[in-house]
C-alpha positions in Angstrom: 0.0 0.0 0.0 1.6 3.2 -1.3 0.2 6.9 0.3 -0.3 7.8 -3.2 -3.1 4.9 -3.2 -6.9 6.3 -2.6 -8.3 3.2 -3.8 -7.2 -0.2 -2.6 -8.6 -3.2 -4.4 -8.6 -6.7 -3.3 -9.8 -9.5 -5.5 -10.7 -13.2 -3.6 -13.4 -15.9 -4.3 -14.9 -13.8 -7.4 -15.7 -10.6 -5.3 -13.7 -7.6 -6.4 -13.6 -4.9 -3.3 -12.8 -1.4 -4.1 -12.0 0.4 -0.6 -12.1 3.9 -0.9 -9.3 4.9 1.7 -8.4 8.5 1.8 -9.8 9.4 5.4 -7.6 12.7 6.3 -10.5 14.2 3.7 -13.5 12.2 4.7 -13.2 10.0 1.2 -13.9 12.9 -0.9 -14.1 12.5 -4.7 -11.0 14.0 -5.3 -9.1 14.1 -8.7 -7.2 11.1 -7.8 -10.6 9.5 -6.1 -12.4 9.7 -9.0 -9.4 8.7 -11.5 -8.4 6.1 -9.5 -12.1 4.4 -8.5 -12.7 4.3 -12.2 -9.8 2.5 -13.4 -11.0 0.5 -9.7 -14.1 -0.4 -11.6 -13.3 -0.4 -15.4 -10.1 -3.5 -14.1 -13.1 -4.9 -12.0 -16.0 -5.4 -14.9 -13.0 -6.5 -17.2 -11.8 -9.7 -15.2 -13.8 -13.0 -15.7 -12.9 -14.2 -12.7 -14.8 -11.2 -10.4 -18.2 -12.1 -10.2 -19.5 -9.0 -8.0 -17.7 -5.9 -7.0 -17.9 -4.0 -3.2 -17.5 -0.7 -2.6 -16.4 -0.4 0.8 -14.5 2.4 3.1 -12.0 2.8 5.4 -12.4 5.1 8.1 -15.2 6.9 9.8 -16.8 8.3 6.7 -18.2 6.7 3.2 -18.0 9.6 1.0 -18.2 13.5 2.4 -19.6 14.2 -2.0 -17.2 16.2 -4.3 -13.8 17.4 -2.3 -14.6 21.2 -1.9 -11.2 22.1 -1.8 -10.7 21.6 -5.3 -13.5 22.8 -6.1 -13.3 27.0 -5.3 -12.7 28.8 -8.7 -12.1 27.2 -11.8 -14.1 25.9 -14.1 -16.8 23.0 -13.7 -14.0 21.1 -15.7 -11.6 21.7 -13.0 -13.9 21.0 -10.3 -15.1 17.3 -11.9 -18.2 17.9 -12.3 -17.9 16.3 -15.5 -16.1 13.0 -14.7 -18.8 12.0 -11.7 -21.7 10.8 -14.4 -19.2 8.4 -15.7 -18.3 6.9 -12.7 -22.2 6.3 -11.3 -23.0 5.5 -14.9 -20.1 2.8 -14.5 -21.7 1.2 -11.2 -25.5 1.2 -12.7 -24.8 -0.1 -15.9 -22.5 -2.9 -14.0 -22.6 -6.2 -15.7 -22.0 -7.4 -12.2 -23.8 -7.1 -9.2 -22.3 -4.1 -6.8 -22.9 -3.3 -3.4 -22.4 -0.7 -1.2 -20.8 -0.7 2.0 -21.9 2.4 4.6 -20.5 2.4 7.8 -20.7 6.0 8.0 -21.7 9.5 7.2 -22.6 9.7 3.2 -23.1 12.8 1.5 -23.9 14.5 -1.7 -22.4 12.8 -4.2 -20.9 10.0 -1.4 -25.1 9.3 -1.4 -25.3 9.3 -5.3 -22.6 6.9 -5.6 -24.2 4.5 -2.9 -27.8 4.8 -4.9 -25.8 3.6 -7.9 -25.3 0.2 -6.5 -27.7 -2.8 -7.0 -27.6 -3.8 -3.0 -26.8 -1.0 -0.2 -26.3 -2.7 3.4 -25.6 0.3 5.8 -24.8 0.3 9.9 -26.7 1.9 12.0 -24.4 4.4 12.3 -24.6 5.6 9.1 -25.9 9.1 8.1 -27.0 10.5 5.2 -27.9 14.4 3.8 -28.4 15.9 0.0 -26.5 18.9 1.2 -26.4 20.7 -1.9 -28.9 22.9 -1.2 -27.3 24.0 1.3 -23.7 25.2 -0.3 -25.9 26.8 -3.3 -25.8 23.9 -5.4 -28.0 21.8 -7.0 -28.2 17.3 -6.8 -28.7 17.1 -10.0 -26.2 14.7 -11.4 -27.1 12.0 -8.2 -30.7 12.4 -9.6 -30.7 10.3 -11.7 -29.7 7.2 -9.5 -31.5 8.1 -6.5 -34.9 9.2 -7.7 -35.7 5.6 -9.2 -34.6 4.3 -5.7 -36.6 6.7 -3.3 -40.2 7.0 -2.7 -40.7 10.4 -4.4 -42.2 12.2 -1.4 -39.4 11.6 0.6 -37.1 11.9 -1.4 -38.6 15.3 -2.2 -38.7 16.4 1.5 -35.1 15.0 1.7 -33.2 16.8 -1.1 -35.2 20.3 -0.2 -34.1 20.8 3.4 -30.4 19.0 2.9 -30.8 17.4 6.5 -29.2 14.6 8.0 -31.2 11.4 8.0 -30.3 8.1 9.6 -30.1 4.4 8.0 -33.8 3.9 9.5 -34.8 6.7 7.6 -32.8 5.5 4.5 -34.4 2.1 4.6 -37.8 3.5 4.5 -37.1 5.7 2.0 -35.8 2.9 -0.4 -31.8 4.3 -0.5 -30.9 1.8 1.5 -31.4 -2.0 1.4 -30.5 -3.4 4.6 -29.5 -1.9 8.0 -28.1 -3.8 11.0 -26.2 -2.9 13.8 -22.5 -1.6 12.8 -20.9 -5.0 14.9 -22.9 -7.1 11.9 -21.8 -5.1 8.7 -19.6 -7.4 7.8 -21.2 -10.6 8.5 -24.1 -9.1 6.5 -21.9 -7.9 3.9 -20.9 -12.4 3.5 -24.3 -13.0 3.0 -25.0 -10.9 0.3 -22.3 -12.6 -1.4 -23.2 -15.7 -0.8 -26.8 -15.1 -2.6 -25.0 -12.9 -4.9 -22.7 -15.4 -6.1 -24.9 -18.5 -6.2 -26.6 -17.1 -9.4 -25.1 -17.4 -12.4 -23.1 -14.8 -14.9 -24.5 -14.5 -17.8 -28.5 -14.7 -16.1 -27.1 -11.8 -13.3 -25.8 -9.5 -16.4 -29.3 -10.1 -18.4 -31.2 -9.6 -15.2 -29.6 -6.5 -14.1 -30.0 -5.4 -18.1 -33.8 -6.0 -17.1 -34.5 -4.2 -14.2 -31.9 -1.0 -15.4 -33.9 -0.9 -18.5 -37.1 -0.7 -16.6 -35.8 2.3 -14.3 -34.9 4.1 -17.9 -31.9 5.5 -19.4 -29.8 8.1 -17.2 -30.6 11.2 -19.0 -27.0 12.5 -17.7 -26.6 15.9 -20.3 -29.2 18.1 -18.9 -28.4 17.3 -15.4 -24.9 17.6 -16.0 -25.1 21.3 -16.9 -27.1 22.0 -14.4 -24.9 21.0 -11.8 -22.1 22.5 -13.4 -23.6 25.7 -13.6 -24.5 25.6 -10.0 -21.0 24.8 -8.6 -18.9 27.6 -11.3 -22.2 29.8 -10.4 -22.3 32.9 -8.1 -24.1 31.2 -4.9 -22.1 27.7 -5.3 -19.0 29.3 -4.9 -20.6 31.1 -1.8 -21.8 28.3 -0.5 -18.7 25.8 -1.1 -16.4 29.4 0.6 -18.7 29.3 3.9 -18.7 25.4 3.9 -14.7 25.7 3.8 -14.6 29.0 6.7 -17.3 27.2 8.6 -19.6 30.2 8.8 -23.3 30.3 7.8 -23.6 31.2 3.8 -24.6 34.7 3.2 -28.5 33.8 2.3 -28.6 32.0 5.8 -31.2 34.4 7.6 -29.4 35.8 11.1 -30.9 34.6 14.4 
């Protein structure tokens, strides 16, 4: 393991598992997250003998969403706005089965790219918030993997206020599959691969065609430019500044 490595990958018994292990910065999708998770997950789908892919995390936090310190000034281009699509795009049009690991806080896009896997087993521990709204931005891009997952009215509630829910709340809501306490994560985690793995590889691929092509295509363009125009735009760069200098964002009413 090299400190250049965000992304460790372990392949055993025809279960690929993509660790995403940069927890000085909360797992943020960081240029090298996002460069290295994709090659993660292109070298995954391209090896015969991997047979379902896990996205885990080390430390205390899944994904804190896009790192906001790369993200002030610049263009959308600079800030990877751009490159996120084609990583969830890469986890829900997955041949293979993937699912997501959440021991911890998820947000923004951290949620989106847990909502892009086929099976989501989260402690109880975990959190989750759409904080966009709340640094001026918009969740556009995660849409368009967590709409067909949530129960609209929640997820509408949700994504409006940008508060934190727990895994309760994200079972209920249909983000999250299964929940049990943080001590049986793992032991849950075996399980799924044990049904996971019992079905064959060609009938997984077709039935995962089958259900994707029910939820409908991920209309990615116009959400993309949304989302990009939110973060180069005049209230995401407020918002992402007061996030960074931990003071309330200049719409915040005083109280």
């Amino acid at each position: 393991m090299t400190s250049d490595r965000v992304v460790q990958v372990e392949v055993a018994r025809g279960v690929a598992t993509l660790t995403l292990d940069s927890p000085a910065n909360r797992n943020a999708l960081s240029r090298a997250m996002r460069a290295q998770l994709r090659t993660a997950l292109t070298d995954a789908l391209a090896d015969d003998a991997v047979r379902v892919v896990v996205l885990d995390h080390t430390g205390r936090v899944f994904c804190s969403g896009m790192d906001l310190s790369e993200a002030a000034g610049g263009s959308s281009d600079d800030q990877g706005v751009r490159e996120f699509p084609e990583l969830l795009e890469l986890v829900w049009s997955s041949p293979k089965p993937v699912v997501g690991v959440v021991r911890g806080p998820a947000r923004a896009g951290g949620v989106g790219l847990a909502a892009a896997c086929d099976v989501v087993v989260a402690g109880d521990s975990a959190t989750f918030a759409f904080s966009e709204v709340r640094l001026g931005l918009v969740p556009a891009v995660i849409s368009a993997v967590v709409l067909p997952r949530m129960v609209p009215h929640v997820a509408h509630r949700l994504m409006l206020t940008g508060q934190v829910f727990d895994a309760s709340v994200a079972a209920a809501g249909g983000l999250v599959d299964v929940t049990v306490p943080d001590a049986d994560v793992d032991g849950e985690l075996r399980a799924q691969l044990v049904h996971l793995t019992a079905g064959s590889p060609t009938a997984l691929a077709e039935t995962k065609r089958l259900l994707r092509a029910r939820q409908g295509a991920l209309a990615f363009d116009d959400l993309l430019d949304l989302s990009a125009r939110f973060f180069a735009g005049e209230e995401g760069q407020e918002g992402i500044a007061a996030f960074r200098e931990k003071r309330p964002a200049r719409w915040v009413p005083a109280s």
